[in-house]
mmCIF file as gemmi writes it, N, C-alpha and C atoms, coordinates in Angstrom:
data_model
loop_
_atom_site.group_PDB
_atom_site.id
_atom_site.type_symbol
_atom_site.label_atom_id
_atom_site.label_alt_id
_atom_site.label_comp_id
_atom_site.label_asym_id
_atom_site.label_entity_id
_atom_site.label_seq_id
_atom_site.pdbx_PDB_ins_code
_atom_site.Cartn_x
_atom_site.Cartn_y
_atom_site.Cartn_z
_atom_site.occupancy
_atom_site.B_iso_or_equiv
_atom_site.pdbx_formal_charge
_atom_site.auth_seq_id
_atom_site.auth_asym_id
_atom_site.pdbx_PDB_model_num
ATOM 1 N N . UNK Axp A 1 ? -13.018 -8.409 17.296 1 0 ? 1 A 1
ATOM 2 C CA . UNK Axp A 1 ? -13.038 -7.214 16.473 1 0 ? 1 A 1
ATOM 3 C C . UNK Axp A 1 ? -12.868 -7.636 15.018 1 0 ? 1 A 1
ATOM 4 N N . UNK Axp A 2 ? -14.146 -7.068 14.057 1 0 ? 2 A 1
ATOM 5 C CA . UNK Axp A 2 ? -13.486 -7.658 13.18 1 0 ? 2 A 1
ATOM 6 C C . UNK Axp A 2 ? -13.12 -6.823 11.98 1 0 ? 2 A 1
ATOM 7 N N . UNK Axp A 3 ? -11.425 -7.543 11.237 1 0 ? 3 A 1
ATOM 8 C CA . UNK Axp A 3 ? -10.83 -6.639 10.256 1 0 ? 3 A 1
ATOM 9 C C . UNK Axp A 3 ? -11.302 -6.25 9.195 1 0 ? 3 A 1
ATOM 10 N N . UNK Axp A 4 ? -11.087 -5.347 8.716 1 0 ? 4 A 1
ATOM 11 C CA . UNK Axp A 4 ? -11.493 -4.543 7.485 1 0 ? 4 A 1
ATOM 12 C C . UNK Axp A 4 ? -10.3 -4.716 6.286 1 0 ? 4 A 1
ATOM 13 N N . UNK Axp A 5 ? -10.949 -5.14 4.797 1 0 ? 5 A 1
ATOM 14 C CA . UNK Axp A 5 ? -9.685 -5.614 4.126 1 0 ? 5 A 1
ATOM 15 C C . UNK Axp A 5 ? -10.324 -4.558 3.324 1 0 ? 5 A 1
ATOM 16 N N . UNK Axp A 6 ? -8.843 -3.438 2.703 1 0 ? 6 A 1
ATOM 17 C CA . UNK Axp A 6 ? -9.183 -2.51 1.64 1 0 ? 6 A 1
ATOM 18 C C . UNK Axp A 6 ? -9.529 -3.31 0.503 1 0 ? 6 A 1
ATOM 19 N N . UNK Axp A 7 ? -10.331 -2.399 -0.429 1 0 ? 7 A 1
ATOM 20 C CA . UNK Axp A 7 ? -10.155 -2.725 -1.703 1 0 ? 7 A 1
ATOM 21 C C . UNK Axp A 7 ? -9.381 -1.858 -2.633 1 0 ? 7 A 1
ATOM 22 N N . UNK Axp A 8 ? -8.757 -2.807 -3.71 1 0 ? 8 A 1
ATOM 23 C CA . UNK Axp A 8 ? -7.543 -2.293 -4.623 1 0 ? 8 A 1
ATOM 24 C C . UNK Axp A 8 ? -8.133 -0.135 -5.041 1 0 ? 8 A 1
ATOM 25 N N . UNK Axp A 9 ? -9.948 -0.094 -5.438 1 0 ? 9 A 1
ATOM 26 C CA . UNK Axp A 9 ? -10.21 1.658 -5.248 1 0 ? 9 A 1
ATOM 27 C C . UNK Axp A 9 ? -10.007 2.241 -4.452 1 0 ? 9 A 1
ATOM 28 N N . UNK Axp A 10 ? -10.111 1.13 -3.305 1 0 ? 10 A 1
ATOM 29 C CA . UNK Axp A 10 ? -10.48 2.059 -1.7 1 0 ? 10 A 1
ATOM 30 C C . UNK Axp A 10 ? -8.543 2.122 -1.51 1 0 ? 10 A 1
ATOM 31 N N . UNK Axp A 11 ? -7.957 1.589 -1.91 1 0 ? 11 A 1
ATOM 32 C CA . UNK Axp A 11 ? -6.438 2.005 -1.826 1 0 ? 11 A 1
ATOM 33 C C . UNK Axp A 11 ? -6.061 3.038 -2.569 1 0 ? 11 A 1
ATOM 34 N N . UNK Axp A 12 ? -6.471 2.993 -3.804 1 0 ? 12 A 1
ATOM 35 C CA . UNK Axp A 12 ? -5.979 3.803 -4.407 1 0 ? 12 A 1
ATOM 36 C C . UNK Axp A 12 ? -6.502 5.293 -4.203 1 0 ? 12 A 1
ATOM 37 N N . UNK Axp A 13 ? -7.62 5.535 -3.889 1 0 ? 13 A 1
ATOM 38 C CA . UNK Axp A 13 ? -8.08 6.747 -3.489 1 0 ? 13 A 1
ATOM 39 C C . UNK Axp A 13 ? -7.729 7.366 -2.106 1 0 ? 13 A 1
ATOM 40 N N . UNK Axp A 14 ? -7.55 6.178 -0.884 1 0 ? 14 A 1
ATOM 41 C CA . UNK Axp A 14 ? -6.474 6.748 0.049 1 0 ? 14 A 1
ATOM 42 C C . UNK Axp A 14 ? -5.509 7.242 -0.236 1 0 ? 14 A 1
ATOM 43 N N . UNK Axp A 15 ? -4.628 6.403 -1.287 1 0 ? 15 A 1
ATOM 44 C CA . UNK Axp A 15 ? -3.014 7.035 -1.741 1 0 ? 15 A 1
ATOM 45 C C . UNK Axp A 15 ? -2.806 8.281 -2.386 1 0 ? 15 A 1
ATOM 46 N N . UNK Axp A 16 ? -3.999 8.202 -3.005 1 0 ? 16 A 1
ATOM 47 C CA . UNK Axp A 16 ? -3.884 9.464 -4.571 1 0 ? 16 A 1
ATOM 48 C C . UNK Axp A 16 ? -3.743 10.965 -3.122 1 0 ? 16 A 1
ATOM 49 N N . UNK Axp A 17 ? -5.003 10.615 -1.761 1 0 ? 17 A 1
ATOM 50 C CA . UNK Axp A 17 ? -4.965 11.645 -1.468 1 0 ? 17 A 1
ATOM 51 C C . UNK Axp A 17 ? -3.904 11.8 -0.757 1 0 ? 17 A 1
ATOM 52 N N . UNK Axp A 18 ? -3.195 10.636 -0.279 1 0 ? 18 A 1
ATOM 53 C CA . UNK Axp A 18 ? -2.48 10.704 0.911 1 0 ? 18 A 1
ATOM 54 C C . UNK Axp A 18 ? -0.958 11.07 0.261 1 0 ? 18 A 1
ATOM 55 N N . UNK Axp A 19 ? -0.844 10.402 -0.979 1 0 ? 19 A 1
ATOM 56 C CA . UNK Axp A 19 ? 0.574 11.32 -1.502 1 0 ? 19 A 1
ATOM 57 C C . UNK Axp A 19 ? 1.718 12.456 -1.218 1 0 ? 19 A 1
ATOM 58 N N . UNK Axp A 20 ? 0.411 13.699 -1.287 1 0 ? 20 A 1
ATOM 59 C CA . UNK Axp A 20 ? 1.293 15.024 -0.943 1 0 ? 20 A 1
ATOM 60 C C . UNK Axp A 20 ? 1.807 15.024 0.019 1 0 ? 20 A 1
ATOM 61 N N . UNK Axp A 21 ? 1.454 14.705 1.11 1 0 ? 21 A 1
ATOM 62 C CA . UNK Axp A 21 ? 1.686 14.909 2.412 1 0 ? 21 A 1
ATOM 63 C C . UNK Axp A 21 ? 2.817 13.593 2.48 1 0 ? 21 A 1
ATOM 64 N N . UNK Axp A 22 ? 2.966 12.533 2.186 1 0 ? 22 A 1
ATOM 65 C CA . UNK Axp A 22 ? 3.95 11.565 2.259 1 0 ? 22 A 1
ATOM 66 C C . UNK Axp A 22 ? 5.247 12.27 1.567 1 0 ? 22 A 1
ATOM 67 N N . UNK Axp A 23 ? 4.968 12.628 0.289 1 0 ? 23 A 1
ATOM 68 C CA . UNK Axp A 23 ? 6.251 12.808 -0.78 1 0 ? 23 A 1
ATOM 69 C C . UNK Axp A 23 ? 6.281 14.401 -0.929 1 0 ? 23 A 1
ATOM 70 N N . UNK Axp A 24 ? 5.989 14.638 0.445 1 0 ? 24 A 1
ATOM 71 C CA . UNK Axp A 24 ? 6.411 16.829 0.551 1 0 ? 24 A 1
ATOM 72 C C . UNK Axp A 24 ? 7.868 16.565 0.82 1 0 ? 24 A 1
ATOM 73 N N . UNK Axp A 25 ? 8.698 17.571 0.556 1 0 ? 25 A 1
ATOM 74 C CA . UNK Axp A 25 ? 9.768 18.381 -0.212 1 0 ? 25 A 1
ATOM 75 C C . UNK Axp A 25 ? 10.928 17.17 1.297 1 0 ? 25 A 1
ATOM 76 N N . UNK Axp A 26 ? 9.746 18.214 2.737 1 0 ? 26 A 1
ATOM 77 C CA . UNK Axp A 26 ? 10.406 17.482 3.866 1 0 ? 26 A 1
ATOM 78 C C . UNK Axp A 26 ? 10.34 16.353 4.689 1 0 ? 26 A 1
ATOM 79 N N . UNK Axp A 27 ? 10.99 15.115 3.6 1 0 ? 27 A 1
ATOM 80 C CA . UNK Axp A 27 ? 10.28 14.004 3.793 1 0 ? 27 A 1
ATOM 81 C C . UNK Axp A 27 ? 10.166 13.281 5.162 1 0 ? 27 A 1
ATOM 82 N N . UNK Axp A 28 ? 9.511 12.914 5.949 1 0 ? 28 A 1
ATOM 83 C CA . UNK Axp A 28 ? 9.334 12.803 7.353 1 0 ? 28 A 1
ATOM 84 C C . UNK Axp A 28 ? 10.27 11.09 7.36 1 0 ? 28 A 1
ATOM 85 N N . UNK Axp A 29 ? 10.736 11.079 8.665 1 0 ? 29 A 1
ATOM 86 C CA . UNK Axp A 29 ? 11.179 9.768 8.727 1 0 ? 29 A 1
ATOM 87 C C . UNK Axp A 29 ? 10.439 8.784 9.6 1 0 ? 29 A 1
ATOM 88 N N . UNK Axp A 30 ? 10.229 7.528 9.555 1 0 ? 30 A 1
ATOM 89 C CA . UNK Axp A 30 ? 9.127 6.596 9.784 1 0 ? 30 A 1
ATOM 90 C C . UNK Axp A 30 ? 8.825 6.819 11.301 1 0 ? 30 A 1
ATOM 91 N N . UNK Axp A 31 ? 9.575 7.692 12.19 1 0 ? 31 A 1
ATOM 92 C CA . UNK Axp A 31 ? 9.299 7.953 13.533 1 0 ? 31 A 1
ATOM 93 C C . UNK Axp A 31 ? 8.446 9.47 13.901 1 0 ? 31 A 1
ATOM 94 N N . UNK Axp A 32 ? 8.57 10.196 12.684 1 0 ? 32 A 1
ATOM 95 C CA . UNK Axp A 32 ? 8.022 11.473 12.663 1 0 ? 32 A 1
ATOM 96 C C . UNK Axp A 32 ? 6.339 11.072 11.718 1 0 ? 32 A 1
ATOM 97 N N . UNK Axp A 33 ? 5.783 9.833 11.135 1 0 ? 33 A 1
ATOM 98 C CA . UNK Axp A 33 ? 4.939 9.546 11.138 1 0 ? 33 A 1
ATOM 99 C C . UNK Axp A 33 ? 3.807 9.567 11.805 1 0 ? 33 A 1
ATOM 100 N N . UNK Axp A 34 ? 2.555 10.049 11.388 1 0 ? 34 A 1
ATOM 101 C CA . UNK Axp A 34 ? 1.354 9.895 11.851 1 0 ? 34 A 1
ATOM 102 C C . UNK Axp A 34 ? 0.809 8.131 12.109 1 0 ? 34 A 1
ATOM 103 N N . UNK Axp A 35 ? 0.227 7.795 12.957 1 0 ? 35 A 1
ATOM 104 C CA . UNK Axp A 35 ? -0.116 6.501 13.24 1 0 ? 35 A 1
ATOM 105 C C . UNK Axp A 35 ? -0.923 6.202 11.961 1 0 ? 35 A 1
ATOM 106 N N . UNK Axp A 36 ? -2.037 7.081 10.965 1 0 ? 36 A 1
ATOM 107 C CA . UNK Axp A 36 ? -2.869 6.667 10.201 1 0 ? 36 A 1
ATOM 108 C C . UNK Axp A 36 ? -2.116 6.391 9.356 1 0 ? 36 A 1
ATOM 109 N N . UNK Axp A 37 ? -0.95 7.596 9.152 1 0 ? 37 A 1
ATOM 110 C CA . UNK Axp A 37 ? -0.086 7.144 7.777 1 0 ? 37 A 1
ATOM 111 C C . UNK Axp A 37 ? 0.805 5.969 7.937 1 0 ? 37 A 1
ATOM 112 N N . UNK Axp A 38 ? 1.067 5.438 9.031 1 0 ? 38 A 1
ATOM 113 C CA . UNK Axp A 38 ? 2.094 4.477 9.498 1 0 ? 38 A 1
ATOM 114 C C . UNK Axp A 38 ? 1.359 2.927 9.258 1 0 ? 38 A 1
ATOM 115 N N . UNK Axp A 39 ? -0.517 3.27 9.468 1 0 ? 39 A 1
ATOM 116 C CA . UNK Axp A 39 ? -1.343 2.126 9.013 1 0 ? 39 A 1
ATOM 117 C C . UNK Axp A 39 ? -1.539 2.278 7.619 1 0 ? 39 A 1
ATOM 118 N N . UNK Axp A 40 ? -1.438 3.264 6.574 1 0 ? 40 A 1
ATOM 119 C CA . UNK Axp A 40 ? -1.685 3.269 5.515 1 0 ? 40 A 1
ATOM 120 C C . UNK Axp A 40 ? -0.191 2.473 4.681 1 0 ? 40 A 1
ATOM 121 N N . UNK Axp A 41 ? 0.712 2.493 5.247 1 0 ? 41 A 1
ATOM 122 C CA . UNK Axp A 41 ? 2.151 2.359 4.997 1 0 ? 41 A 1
ATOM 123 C C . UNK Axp A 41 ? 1.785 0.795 4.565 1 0 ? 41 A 1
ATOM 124 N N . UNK Axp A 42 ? 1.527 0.269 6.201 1 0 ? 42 A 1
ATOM 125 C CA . UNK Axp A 42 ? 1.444 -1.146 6.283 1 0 ? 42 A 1
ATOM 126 C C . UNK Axp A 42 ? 0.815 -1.505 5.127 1 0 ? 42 A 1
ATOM 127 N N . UNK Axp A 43 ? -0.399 -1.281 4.929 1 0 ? 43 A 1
ATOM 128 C CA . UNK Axp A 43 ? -1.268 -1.343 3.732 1 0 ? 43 A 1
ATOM 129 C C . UNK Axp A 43 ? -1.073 -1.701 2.702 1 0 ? 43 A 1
ATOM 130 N N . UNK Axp A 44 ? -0.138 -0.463 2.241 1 0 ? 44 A 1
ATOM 131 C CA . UNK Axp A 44 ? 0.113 -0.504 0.985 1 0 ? 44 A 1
ATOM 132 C C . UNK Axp A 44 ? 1.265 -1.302 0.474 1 0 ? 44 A 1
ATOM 133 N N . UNK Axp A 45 ? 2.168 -1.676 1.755 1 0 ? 45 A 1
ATOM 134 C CA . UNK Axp A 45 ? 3.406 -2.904 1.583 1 0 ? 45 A 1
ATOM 135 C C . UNK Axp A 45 ? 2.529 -4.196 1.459 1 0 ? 45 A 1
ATOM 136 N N . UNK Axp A 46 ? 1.435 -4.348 2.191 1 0 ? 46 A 1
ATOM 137 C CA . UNK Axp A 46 ? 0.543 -5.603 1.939 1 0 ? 46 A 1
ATOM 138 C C . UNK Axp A 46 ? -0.151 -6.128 0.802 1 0 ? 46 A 1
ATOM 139 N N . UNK Axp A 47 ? -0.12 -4.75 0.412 1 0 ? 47 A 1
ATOM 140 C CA . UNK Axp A 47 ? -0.8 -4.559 -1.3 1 0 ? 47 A 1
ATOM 141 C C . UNK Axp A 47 ? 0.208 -5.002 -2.316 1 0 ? 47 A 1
ATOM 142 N N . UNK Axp A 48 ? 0.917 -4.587 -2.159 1 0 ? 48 A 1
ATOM 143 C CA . UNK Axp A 48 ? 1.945 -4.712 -2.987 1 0 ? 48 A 1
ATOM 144 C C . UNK Axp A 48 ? 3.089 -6.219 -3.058 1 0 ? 48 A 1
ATOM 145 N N . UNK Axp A 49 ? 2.904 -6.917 -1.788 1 0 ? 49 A 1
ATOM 146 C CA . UNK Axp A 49 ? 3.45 -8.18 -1.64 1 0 ? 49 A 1
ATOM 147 C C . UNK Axp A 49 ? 2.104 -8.702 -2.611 1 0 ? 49 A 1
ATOM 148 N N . UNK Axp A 50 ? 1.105 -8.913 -2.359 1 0 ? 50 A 1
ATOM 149 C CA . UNK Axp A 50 ? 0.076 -9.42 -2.691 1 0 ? 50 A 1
ATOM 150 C C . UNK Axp A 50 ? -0.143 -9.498 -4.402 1 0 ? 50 A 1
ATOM 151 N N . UNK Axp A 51 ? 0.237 -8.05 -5.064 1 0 ? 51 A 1
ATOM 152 C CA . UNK Axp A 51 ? 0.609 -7.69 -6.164 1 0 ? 51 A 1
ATOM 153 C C . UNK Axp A 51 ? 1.633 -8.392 -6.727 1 0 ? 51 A 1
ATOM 154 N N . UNK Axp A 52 ? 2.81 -8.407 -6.353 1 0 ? 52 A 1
ATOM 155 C CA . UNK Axp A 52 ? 4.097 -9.506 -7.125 1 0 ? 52 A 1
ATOM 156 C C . UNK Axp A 52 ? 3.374 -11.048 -6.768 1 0 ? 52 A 1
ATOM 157 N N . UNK Axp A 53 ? 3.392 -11.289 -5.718 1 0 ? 53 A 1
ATOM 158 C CA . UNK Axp A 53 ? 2.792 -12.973 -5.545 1 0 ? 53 A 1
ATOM 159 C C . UNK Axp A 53 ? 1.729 -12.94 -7.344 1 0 ? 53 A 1
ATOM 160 N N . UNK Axp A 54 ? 0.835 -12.229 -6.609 1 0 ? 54 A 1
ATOM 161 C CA . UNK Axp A 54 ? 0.349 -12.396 -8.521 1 0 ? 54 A 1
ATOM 162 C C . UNK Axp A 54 ? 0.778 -12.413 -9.567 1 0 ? 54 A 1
ATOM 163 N N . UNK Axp A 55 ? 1.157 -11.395 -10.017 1 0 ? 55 A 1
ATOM 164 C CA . UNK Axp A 55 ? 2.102 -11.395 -11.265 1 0 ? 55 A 1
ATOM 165 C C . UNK Axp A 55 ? 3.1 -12.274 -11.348 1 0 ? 55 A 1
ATOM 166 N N . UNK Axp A 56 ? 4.122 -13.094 -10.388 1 0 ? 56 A 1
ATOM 167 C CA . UNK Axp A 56 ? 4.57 -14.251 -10.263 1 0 ? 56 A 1
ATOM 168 C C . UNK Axp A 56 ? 3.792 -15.184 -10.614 1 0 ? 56 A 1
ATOM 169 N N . UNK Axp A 57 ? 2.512 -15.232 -9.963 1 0 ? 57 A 1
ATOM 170 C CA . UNK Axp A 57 ? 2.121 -16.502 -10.159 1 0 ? 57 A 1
ATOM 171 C C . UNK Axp A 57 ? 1.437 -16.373 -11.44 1 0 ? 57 A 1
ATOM 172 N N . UNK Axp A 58 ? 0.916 -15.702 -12.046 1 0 ? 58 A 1
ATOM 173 C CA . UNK Axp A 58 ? 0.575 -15.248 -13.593 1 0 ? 58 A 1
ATOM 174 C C . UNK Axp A 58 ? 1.748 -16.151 -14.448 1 0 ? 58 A 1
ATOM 175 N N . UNK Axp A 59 ? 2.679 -15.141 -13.866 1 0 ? 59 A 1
ATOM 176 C CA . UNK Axp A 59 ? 4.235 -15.413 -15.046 1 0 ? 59 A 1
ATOM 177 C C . UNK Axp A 59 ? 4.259 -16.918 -15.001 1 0 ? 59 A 1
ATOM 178 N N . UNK Axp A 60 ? 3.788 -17.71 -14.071 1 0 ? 60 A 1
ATOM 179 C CA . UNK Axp A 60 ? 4.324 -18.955 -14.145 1 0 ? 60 A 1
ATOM 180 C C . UNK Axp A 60 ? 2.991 -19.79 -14.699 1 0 ? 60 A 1
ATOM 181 N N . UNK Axp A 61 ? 2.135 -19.959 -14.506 1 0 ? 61 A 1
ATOM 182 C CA . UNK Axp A 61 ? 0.975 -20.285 -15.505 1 0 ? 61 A 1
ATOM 183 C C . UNK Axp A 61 ? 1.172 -19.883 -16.587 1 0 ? 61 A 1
ATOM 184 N N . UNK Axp A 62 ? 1.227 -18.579 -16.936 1 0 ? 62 A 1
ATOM 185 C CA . UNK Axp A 62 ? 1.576 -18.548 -18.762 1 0 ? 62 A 1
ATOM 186 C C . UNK Axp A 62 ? 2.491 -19.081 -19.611 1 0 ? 62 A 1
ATOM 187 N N . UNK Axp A 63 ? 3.667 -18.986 -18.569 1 0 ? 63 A 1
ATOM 188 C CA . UNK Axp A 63 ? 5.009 -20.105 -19.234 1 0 ? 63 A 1
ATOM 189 C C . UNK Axp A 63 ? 4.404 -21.537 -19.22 1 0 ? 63 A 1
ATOM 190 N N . UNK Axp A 64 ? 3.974 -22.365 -18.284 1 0 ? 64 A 1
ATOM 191 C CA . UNK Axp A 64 ? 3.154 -23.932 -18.656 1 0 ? 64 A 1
ATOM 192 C C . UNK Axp A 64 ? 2.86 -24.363 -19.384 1 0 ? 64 A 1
C-alpha cells in the first residue's frame, strides 16, 4: 500500500478547515475523537517535529 505524504498547503488547508470543530467551546478528549481527526492529529505532530528539526538545523548552519 502505498503512503501518501501531505504537503505543507495540503496541511494547511486541512487545518484551516478542520480547526472549528477541534477548538469548539467543548473540547473533545483524544478518546471522544474521530479516527480522521485522530489521523489529522498524527499529521500535524509530524509536521511540526519536522518543522523544529529545521529551524534547528537552520539555527545551526547560520551560527558556522
Amino acid at each position: 500500500m502505498a503512503s501518501q505524504v501531505a504537503t505543507p498547503s495540503s496541511l494547511h488547508t486541512t487545518v484551516a478547515s478542520s480547526m472549528a470543530s477541534l477548538s469548539s467551546p467543548s473540547s473533545a478528549s483524544p478518546s471522544q475523537l474521530s479516527p480522521d481527526d485522530v489521523e489529522l492529529l498524527a499529521k500535524l505532530e509530524e509536521q511540526n517535529r519536522y518543522e523544529s528539526f529545521t529551524q534547528l538545523f537552520l539555527k545551526c548552519i547560520n551560527s558556522c
